[in-house]
C-alpha positions in Angstrom: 74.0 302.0 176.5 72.5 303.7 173.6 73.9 302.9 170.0 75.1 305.9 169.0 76.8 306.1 172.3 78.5 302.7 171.9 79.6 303.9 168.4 80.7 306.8 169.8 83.0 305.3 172.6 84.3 302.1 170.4 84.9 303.9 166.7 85.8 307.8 168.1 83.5 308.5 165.5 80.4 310.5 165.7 77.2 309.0 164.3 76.0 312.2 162.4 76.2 312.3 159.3 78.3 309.2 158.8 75.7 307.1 159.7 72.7 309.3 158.3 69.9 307.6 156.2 70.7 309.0 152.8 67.3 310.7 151.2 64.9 309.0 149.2 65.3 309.0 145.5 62.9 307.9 143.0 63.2 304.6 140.8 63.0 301.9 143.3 60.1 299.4 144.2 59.1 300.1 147.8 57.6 296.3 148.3 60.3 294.4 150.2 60.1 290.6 151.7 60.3 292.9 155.3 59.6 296.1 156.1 61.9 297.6 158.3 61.2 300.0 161.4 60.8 303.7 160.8 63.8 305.8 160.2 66.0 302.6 160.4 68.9 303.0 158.5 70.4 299.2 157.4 73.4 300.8 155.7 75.5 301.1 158.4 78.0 299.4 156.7 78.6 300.9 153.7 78.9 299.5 150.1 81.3 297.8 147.8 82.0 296.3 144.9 84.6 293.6 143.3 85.7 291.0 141.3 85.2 292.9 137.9 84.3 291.2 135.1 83.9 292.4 131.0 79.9 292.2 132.1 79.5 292.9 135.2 80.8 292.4 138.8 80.2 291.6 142.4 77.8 294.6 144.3 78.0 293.9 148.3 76.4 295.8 151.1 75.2 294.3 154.8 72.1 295.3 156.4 73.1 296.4 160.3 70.4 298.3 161.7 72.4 298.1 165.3 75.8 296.8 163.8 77.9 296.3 167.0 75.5 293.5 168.1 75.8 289.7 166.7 73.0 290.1 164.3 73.6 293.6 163.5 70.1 294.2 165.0 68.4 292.8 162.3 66.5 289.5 164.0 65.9 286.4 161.5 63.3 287.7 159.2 65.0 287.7 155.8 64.8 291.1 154.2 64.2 292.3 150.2 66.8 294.3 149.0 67.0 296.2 145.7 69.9 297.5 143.2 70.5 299.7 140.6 73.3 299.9 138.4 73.5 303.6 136.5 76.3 305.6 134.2 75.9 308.3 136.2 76.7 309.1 140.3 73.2 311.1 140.1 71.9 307.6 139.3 69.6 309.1 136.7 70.9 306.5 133.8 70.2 303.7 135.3 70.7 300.5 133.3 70.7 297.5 135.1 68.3 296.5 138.5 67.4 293.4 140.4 66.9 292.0 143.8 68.7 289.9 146.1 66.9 288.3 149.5 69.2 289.2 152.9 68.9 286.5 155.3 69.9 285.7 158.8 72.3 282.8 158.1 74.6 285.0 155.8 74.8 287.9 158.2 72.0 289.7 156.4 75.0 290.3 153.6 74.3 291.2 149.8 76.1 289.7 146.9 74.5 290.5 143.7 76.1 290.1 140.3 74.4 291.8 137.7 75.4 290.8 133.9 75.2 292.4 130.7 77.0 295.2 131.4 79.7 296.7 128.9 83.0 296.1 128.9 85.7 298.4 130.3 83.8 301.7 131.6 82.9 303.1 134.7 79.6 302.5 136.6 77.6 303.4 140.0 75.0 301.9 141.8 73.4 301.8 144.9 70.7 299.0 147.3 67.3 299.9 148.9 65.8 298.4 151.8 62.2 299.4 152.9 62.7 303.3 152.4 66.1 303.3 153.1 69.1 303.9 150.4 72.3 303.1 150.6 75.4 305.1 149.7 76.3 305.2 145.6 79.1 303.3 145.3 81.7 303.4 141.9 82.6 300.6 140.4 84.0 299.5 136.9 83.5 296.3 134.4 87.1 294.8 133.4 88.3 294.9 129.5 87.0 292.6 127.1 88.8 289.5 126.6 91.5 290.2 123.9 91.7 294.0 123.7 94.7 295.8 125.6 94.1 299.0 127.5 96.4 301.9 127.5 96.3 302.0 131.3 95.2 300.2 134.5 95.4 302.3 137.6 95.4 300.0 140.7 96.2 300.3 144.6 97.4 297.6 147.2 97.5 297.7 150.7 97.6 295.5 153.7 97.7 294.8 157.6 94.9 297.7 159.1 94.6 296.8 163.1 91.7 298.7 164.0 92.9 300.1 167.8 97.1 300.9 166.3 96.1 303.9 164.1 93.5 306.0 162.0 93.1 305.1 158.4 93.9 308.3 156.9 95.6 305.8 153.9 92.3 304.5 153.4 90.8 308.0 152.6 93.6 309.1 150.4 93.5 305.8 148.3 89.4 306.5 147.6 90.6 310.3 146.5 92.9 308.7 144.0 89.9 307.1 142.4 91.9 303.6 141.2 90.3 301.4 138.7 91.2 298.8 141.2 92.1 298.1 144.4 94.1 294.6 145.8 93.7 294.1 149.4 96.5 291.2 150.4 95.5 290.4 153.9 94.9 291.4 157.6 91.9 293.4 157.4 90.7 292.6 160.6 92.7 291.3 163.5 91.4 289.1 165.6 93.1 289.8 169.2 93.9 293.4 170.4 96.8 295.4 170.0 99.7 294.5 172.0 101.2 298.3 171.1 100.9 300.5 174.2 99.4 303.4 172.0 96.2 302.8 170.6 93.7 305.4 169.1 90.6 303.5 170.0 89.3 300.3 171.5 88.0 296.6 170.3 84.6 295.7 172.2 85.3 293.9 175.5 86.1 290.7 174.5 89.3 288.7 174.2 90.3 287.0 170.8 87.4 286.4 168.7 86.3 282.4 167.8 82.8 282.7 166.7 80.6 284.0 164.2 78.8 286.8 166.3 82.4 288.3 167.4 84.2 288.2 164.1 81.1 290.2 162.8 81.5 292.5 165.4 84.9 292.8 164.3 84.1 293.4 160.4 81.3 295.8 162.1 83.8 297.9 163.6 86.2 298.4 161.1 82.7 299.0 158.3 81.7 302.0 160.7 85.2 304.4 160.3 84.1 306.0 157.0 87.8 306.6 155.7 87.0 302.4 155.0 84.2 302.9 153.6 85.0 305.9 151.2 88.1 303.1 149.9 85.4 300.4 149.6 82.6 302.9 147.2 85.4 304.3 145.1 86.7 301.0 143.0 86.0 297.5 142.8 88.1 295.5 145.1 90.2 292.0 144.8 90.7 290.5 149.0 92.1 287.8 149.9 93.1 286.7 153.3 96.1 286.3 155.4 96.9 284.9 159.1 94.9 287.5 161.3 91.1 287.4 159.7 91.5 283.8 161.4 94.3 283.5 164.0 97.9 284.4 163.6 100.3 282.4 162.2 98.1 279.7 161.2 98.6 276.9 158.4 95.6 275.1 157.3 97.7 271.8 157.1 97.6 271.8 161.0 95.0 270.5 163.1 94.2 273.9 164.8 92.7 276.2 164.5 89.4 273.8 164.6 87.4 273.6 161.7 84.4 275.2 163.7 86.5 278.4 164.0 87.9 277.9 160.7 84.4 278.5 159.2 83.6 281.0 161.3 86.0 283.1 160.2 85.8 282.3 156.3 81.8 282.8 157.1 82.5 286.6 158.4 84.7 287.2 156.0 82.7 286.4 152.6 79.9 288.1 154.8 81.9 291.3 155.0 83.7 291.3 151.3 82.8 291.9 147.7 83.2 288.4 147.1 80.4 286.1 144.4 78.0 283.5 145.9 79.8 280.6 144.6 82.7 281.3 147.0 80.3 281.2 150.0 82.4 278.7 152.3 81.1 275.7 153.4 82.9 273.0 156.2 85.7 275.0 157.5 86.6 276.1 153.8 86.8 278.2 151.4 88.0 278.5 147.8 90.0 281.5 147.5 92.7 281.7 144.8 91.4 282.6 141.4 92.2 284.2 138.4 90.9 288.0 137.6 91.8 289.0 133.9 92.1 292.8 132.6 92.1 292.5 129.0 95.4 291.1 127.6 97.2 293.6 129.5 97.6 291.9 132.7 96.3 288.9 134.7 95.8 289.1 138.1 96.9 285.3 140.1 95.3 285.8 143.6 96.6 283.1 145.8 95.9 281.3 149.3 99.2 281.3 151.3 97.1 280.4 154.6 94.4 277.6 153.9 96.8 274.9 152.2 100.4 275.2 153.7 102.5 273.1 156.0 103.3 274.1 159.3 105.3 277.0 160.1 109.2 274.9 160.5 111.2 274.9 163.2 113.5 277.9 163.3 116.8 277.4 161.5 116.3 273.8 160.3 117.6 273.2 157.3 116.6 270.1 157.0 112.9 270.8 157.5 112.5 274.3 155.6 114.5 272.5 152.4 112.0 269.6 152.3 110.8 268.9 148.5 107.6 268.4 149.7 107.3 271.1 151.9 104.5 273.5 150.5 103.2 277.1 151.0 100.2 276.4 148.4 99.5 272.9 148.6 99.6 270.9 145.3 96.9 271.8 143.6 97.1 275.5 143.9 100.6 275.0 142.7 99.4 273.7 139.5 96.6 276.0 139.0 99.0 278.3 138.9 101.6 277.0 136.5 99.1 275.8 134.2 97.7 279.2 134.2 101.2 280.9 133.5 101.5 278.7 130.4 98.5 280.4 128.7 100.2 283.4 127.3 96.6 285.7 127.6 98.3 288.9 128.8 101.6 291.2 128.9 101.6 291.5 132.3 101.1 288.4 134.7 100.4 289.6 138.8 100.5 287.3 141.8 98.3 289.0 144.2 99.7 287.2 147.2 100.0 287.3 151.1 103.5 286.7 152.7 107.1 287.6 151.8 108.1 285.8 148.5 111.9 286.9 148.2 114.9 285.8 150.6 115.6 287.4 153.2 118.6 285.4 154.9 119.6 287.3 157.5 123.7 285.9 157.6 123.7 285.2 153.6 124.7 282.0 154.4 123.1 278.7 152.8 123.9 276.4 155.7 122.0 278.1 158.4 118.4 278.8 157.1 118.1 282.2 159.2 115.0 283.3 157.6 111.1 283.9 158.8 109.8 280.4 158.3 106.1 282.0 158.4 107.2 283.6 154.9 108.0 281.7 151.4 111.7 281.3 152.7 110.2 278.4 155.3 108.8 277.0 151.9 112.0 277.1 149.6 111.0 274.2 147.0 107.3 275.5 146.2 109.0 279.1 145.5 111.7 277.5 143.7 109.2 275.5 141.7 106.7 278.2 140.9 109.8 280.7 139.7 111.6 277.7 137.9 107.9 277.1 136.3 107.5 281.2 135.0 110.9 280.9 133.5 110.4 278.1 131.8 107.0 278.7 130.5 108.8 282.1 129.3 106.2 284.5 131.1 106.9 288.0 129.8 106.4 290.2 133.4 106.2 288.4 136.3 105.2 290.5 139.3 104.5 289.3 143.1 102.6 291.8 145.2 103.1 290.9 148.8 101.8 292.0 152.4 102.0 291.2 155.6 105.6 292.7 157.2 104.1 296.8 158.1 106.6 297.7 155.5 107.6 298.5 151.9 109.6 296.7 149.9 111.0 296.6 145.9 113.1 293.3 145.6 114.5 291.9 142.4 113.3 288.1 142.6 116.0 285.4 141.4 115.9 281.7 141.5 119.3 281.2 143.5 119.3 284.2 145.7 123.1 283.2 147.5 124.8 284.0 144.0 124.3 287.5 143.8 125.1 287.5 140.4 122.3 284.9 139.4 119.6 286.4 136.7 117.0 288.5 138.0 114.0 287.1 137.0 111.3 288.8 138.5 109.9 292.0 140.6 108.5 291.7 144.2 106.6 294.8 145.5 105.3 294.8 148.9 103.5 297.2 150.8 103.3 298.5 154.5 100.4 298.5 156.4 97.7 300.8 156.6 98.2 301.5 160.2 99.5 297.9 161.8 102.9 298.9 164.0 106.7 297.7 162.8 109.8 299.1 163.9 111.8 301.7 162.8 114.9 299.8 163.1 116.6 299.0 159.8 115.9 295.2 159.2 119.1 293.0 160.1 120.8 291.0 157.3 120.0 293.8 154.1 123.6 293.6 153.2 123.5 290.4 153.2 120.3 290.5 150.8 121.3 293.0 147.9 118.3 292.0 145.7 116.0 293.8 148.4 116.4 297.3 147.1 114.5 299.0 148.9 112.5 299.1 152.8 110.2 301.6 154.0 109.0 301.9 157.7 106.0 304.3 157.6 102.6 303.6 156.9 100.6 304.0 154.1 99.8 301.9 150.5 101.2 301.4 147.2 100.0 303.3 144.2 100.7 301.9 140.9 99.8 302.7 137.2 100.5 300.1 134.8 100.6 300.4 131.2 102.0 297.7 128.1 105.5 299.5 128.2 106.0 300.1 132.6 104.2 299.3 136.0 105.1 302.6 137.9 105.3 302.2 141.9 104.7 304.4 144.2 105.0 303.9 147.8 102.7 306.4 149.4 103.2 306.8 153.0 100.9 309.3 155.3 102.4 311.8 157.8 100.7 310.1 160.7 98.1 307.3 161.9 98.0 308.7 165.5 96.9 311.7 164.4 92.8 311.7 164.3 91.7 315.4 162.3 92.2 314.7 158.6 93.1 318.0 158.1 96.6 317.6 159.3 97.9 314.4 158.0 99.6 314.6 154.7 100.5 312.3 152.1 103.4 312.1 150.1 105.5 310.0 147.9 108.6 307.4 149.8 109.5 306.5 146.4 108.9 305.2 143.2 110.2 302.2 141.4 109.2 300.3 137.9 109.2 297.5 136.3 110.0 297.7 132.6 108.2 295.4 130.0 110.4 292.6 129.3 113.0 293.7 131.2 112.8 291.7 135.0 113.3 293.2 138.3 112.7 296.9 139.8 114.5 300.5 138.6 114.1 303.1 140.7 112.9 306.4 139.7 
């Protein structure tokens, strides 16, 4: 079968124009390591860009000449590639360039850094392989260290299984043109739907275990260009959740084997805007960090997957209350209370995975009726790490949260079965992009009045924060089963904030 073809009949997608070679421009050595074949295009893929900096950031593209196969059709040779960072989309300013070697072992991926860049302002840049360019991608530096901007725009989304739905959120969150975007987990999935609709297919094989099919995977979901219009508008933050790997897994378990385990972290840093240094290596990866935006906020992205215990058994008390039961492991734990004891920034976000509030679903402190996947199977680490913001006196503690296919606002409180307990903290969660979840009101909510809010479509969360408010909005898109963009809508679920100094949500 011919590649286009195969596109065709896996992505619904054309290869015209969205895979077109983009035209020649001048400004750009044309002696690489490897030449590639005539009319070629290698940027298949797209381009991206993350983990802002005051200097610089992360610049990523892939090289997939024939991106449905293992090796994206690129063989072993390694492959010269250039960059160009400009002021200007036109790429006529250009004030920063280099070269980075593609080679077989890292999936023919692209992870350059460029420094000595300016603080705070928008830039563009774009690769070149052989004669071929690449998109122009936008991107931004991050604030200098110290200085407070008036205003951070920023998205969040979550949960985007490829065969359940079109990513029409994907193409309205690149038109909003954020200054960042927060991707909290299930990107890929690794098994196919179990929803009897689906829009379009995986390729014909089962769950993916190895490296060739979880680049497959990333290769799919690359080629719908609604993704890769969200990837070249903003510098992205990702982290992982259960699905990128297997579902439901806990790294404190013998299984998922550590052969799969780096598989999966491989294809991932392959596929995402993520530096060199975080390359994974034995069946891990280090993936919570710290990303700063001035002294207006501090971003805390976590690893709810690679350090916790096992899932408990469901309703056990005894287990799930466990002192030394942990969703982070210890050391994660402690990053992240010594890190909310350095009072750098108004604003102090955990960019995190699973759900971080209760939800109890009898109110009742003898049964333990909660999701023991989620922070309520973990109930000393979240008690510890909310204990450790109050006492360390953090001014805005916010958790962003994805995972459950739909939006949340919850007021966060340390003893969540006395309802009249201090608030002391904001939870905003987002639904999926296009993952399924029932309509059917979530049992227990009366039960649970700090959860203010649930939403069942799909879509992503748009948020604007400033040193007085974060402003939520829960965007949600008419339909994901509907394929022509011209009739699917967007619109507004509802908007919440969170006031400086003052904790929980207020709905607007």
């Amino acid at each position: 079968m011919s590649l286009n073809r195969r596109l065709f009949l896996v992505t619904g997608l054309a290869t015209t124009g969205a895979l077109a070679a983009p035209a020649t421009v001048l400004g750009l050595s044309d002696a690489p390591a490897r030449r590639l074949a005539p009319l070629a295009d290698p940027f298949t893929l797209g381009v991206g860009s993350g983990e802002p900096r005051p200097d610089g950031m992360v610049l990523w593209t892939r090289l997939a000449q024939n991106p449905l196969d293992p090796d994206g059709g690129m063989g072993a040779a390694a492959v010269e590639v250039e960059w160009q960072v400009a002021t200007d989309a036109a790429m006529t300013a250009v004030v920063a360039t280099g070269k980075e070697t593609a080679v077989a072992a890292e999936g023919h991926s692209v992870h350059a850094e460029p420094r000595g860049l300016q603080p705070g302002r928008e830039y563009f840049y774009r690769f070149k392989a052989g004669a071929a360019l690449s998109p122009v991608g936008r991107t931004r530096t991050a604030p200098a260290a110290g200085t407070e901007p008036a205003k951070l725009t920023f998205s969040f989304a979550s949960c985007a299984h490829f065969e359940e739905g079109w990513y029409h959120a994907y193409r309205y969150l690149a038109a909003d043109r954020p200054d960042l975007v927060l991707f909290l987990g299930d990107y890929m999935y690794e098994k196919p739907s179990g929803q009897a609709t689906k829009v379009r297919g995986y390729t014909d094989f089962d769950e993916t275990d190895t490296l060739g099919e979880y680049r497959i995977r990333y290769a799919q979901h690359r080629l719908d260009p609604m993704l890769r219009a969200a990837h070249a508008a903003a510098p992205w933050l990702v982290v992982f959740d259960d699905h990128e790997l297997r579902n439901n897994w806990a790294g404190g378990h013998t299984e998922p084997a550590a052969a799969r385990r780096q598989a999966s972290f491989q294809a991932f840093w392959e596929n995402m805007p993520l530096p060199k240094a975080m390359k994974p290596a034995s069946g891990k990866i280090n993936l919570y960090r710290g990303v700063a935006w001035g002294s207006l906020a501090r971003f805390h992205l976590m690893d709810t997957r690679q350090h916790r215990w096992l899932q408990a058994p469901a309703g056990s008390c005894a287990e799930i209350t466990k002192e030394a039961r942990t969703l982070t492991g210890a050391a994660q734990e402690k990053w992240l209370l010594d890190r909310l004891a350095v009072k750098e920034s108004r604003w102090d976000i955990l960019g995190q995975q699973v759900f971080f509030a209760q939800r109890d679903t009898d109110g009742a402190a003898g049964t333990c009726d909660v999701s023991t996947d989620a922070w309520d199977g973990y109930r000393r680490n979240r008690e510890r790490i909310t204990q450790g913001w109050i006492d360390r006196g953090v001014r805005n503690p916010v958790v962003l949260t994805g995972d459950v296919h739909r939006a949340w606002a919850n007021n966060l409180r340390l003893n969540y079965f006395q309802h009249s307990s201090p608030i002391v903290g904001a939870e905003l969660v987002t639904t999926s992009i296009t993952s399924h979840s029932s309509t059917t009101p979530p049992a227990g909510l009366a039960k649970n009045p700090h959860l203010n809010y649930v939403g069942h479509t799909r879509g992503y969360v748009r948020a604007t924060l400033t040193p007085a408010q974060l402003t939520a909005e829960f965007m949600q898109v008419s339909s994901v089963l509907e394929k022509d963009p011209a009739k699917v809508t967007l619109s507004v679920a509802r908007r919440f904030a969170v006031l400086d100094g003052k904790p929980g949500v207020q709905r607007l």
